[in-house]
Every structure is written in structure tokens, then in C-alpha cells.
Steps between C-alpha positions, in 0.01 A plus 500: 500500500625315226728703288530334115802768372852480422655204246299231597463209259155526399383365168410809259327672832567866579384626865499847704623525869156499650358192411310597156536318159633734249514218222521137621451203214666190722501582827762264585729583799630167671844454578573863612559647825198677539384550825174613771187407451269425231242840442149444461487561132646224426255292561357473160779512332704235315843497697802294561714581774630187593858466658533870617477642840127592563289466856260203585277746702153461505487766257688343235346139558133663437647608155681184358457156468524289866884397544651740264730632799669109522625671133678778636889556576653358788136454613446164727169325440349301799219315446262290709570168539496219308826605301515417146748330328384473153298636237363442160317750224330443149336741292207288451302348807612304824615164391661275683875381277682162439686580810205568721624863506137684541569796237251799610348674241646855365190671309599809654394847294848671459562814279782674353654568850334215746523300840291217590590361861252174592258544777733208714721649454744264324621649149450817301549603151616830327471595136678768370407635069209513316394357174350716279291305311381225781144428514525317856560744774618244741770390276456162512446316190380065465613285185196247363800282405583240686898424630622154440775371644441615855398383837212723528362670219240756681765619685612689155179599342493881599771707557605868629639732276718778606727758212738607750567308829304267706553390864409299729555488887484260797355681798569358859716205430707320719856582498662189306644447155244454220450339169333699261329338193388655155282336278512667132219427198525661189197628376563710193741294305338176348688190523548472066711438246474872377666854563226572767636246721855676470459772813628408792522629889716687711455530876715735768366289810661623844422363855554726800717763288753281288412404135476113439426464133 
């Protein structure tokens, strides 16, 4: 049994010893040291409980999303052959890039407190926050303008929003070193001589657990 108690750090959730929400807004608990497995009632829920200690037991997988245990602790993830080496995502639909990278498609439906892991799998993606005043549930938004000045427009014309923190995470790679690109498109800000054009971005971007930007 899963025991959600003591100081864990859990996003404006409050939980009792035996497994029942007392009050529970963002049920975000990844990158604890929670461990066991996963109890049935959490299968409808809205959880993140990536990086922590939990059981892949047939239990648990029946509850979460297929390869969610490759995103525990100190967890190794073997999968079947052939090994991949690579992957790609966009928010919009599966497009192939200038550099012939195939980018899968990320529509996923994620909440407040969310993991999507692909069927593969290959890559997953957790949300953690809530808008208050979004209309589209799955948090992703597209932009009728069109991008000039790049390589491949459609790869920028929708995009997923997230308030708090957004990941995402390479499942069964091959050992190696890795480049890891970003691609950025401002959608908010118009490109005009006028004070709307004056916000601008800032990013925290890590890889593995160091901060790059």
C-alpha cells in the first residue's frame, strides 16, 4: 500500500495515511521518494509520480500509462529490440523536418497534474499547473500566423502550453551522448513596432538534472 504522508513535495495536495484524498488540487508528486505500488484508485485520477520509487507490477501497469516504470528511480528500462537512438515530438501532427528527423505527434490530453507515455514506447510528457481560464483541456494551443524566416513553418503552428513545468523524456535509449535540440516560436508577442512587441521570454531548460539555459 501506497502511503502519501509525511513532507512530501506535492503541489497544494493534502493526503491521509490510508490512501484517501482529504483535499488534493494538483496532484503532482514526481521527484520524491515515494515508494510500493500504485493502489487501484488511482486509476482515474490525474497523477504525476514520475522519478520516485514506485513498483512496475502488474498492478501498477493496469493503472498508468504503458512505460511509466522506465520513469522511475534507479529503475532500468529494457525494451525489445530494435533500440532507439533518436526521437522527435511536435505539438501538431507527424511531419517529417528539414533534417529528415520524423517528429511524432504530441496531442496528448494532459491536466493540471498529467503523464502521457507513447504506446512505442519512445517519449513521454508530464505537465504540471493549471490555467484557470483555458478553454482547451489538452493544453495545446495553434497560431493561424504563419513563421517566416524558418526552415519549416508547420513545424511551429501549434504549440503546448504548460504554467508551471513541462518535461519531456527519452524512454529506452541507447547509452551514448546526445544532442538535444529546442525549437522556440513566439506566439503571443507580434513582431511590431509598438509596446506589444516589448515582452520577451525566459526559459529554465535542464537535461538529465543540470540547468542549461
Amino acid at each position: 500500500m501506497v502511503q502519501f504522508i509525511y513532507t512530501i513535495k506535492a503541489r497544494r495536495a493534502y493526503v491521509i495515511s490510508n490512501g484517501s484524498f482529504v483535499l488534493l488540487f494538483c496532484r503532482d508528486f514526481s521527484y520524491n521518494l515515494l515508494s510500493g505500488s500504485i493502489p487501484s484508485w488511482a486509476k482515474n485520477s490525474q497523477l504525476n509520480l514520475v522519478a520516485n520509487n514506485f513498483v512496475a507490477d502488474s498492478s501498477s501497469n493496469s493503472v498508468l500509462p504503458a512505460g511509466w516504470g522506465c520513469l522511475q528511480r534507479n529503475t532500468p528500462c529494457f525494451l525489445d529490440s530494435p533500440k532507439s537512438s533518436s526521437f522527435a515530438v511536435d505539438s501538431g501532427k507527424s511531419i517529417v523536418g528539414p533534417d529528415n528527423s520524423v517528429y511524432q505527434p504530441d496531442r496528448a490530453s494532459l491536466g493540471a497534474a498529467s503523464l502521457y507515455v507513447t504506446g512505442a514506447p519512445t517519449w513521454g510528457v508530464s505537465n504540471v499547473g493549471k490555467f484557470m481560464d483555458a478553454n482547451n483541456g489538452s493544453y495545446i494551443i495553434h497560431s493561424p500566423g504563419q513563421f517566416l524566416n524558418t526552415l519549416d513553418p508547420e513545424l511551429f503552428q501549434n504549440a503546448r502550453m504548460s504554467p508551471s513545468s513541462l518535461r519531456y523524456f527519452g524512454i529506452g535509449l541507447e547509452n551514448g551522448n546526445y544532442t538535444v535540440t529546442l525549437l522556440f516560436a513566439e506566439f503571443d508577442f507580434p513582431d511590431t513596432q509598438s509596446w506589444k512587441s516589448r515582452g520577451r521570454r525566459v526559459f529554465d531548460i535542464y537535461v538529465q538534472v543540470g540547468c542549461r539555459h
